[in-house]
C-alpha positions, 0 to 999 in steps of 0.5 A: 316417759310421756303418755304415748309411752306410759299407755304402750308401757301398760298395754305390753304388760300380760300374764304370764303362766310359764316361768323360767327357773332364774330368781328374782334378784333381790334388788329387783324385790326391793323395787316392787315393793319400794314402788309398792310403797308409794301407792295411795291409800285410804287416810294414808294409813297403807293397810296393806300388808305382803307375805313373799313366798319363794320355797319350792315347798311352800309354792307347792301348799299355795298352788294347792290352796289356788285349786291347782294352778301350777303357774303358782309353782313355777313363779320365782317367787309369789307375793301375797298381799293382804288386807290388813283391816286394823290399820284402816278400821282403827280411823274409819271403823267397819267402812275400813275393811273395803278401805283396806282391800283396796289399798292392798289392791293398789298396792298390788296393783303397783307391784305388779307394773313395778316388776314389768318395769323391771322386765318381770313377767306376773300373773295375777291370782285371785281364785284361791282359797282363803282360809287355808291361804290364811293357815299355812301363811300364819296371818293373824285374823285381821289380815285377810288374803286378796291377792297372790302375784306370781313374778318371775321371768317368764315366757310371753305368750305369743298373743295378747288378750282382747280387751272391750271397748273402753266405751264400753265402760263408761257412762257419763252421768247416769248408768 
């Protein structure tokens, strides 16, 4: 792929909030987060950490968690993906609680190209609530939930988001 493909590649990639009823072939999970695996992190220590969710029951209590956002329920399946702060803290002692939410945040990140490579639709959560994320899923106190994915294949709205300026963003030197 060249650069041209690479940037059509990224700007193609949309949320998606309505999801047909196929599954996500397991093959195509493997993918993610073999992808996933592959992402860079702090001290290469991968501090990162994904529970996936895929019973209709357990979508309900997350969608729940996520004030409601019913595209939560309707995904195939959701990959949430945590923090895990003793990976990184063990090396970098507090500076790794940040380290550790940016890897699982590449790491998601990665999961979330990885399955539009494989012709999946996504849909980024970040509005949900911690600790009952945190409760139903069992995680153990040192792992923290940054991210819930929705993947499933779904439905491309007709239009895509506008986006800023990219100048608009950058500043060279100074502020």
């Amino acid at each position: 792929m060249d650069s041209s493909e690479f940037l059509q590649f990224l700007v193609s990639r949309c949320s998606v909030r309505e999801y047909d009823t196929r599954e996500v072939p397991d093959a195509d999970l493997t993918y993610i987060l073999d992808c996933a695996s592959t992402a860079p992190s702090a001290g290469n220590l991968e501090a990162w950490d994904v529970v996936i969710v895929d019973g209709q029951e357990e979508k309900e209590r997350v969608a729940e968690a996520s004030f409601g956002q019913e595209h939560v329920v309707s995904a195939a399946l959701l990959l949430v993906v945590c923090a895990n702060y003793v990976r990184s803290m063990s090396r970098y002692g507090d500076r790794g609680v940040l380290f550790a939410i940016q890897d699982a945040t590449i790491a998601c990140t990665y999961m979330m190209l990885a399955a539009h490579a494989k012709r999946l639709h996504t849909c980024w959560v970040g509005s949900f609530q911690d600790d009952e994320v945190r409760d139903m899923l069992d995680l153990p106190p040192h792992v923290r939930p940054i991210a819930i994915l929705c993947v499933g294949k779904g439905f491309s709205p007709g239009s895509f988001t506008e986006r800023m300026p990219v100048v608009e963003h950058v500043h060279h030197q100074l502020w």
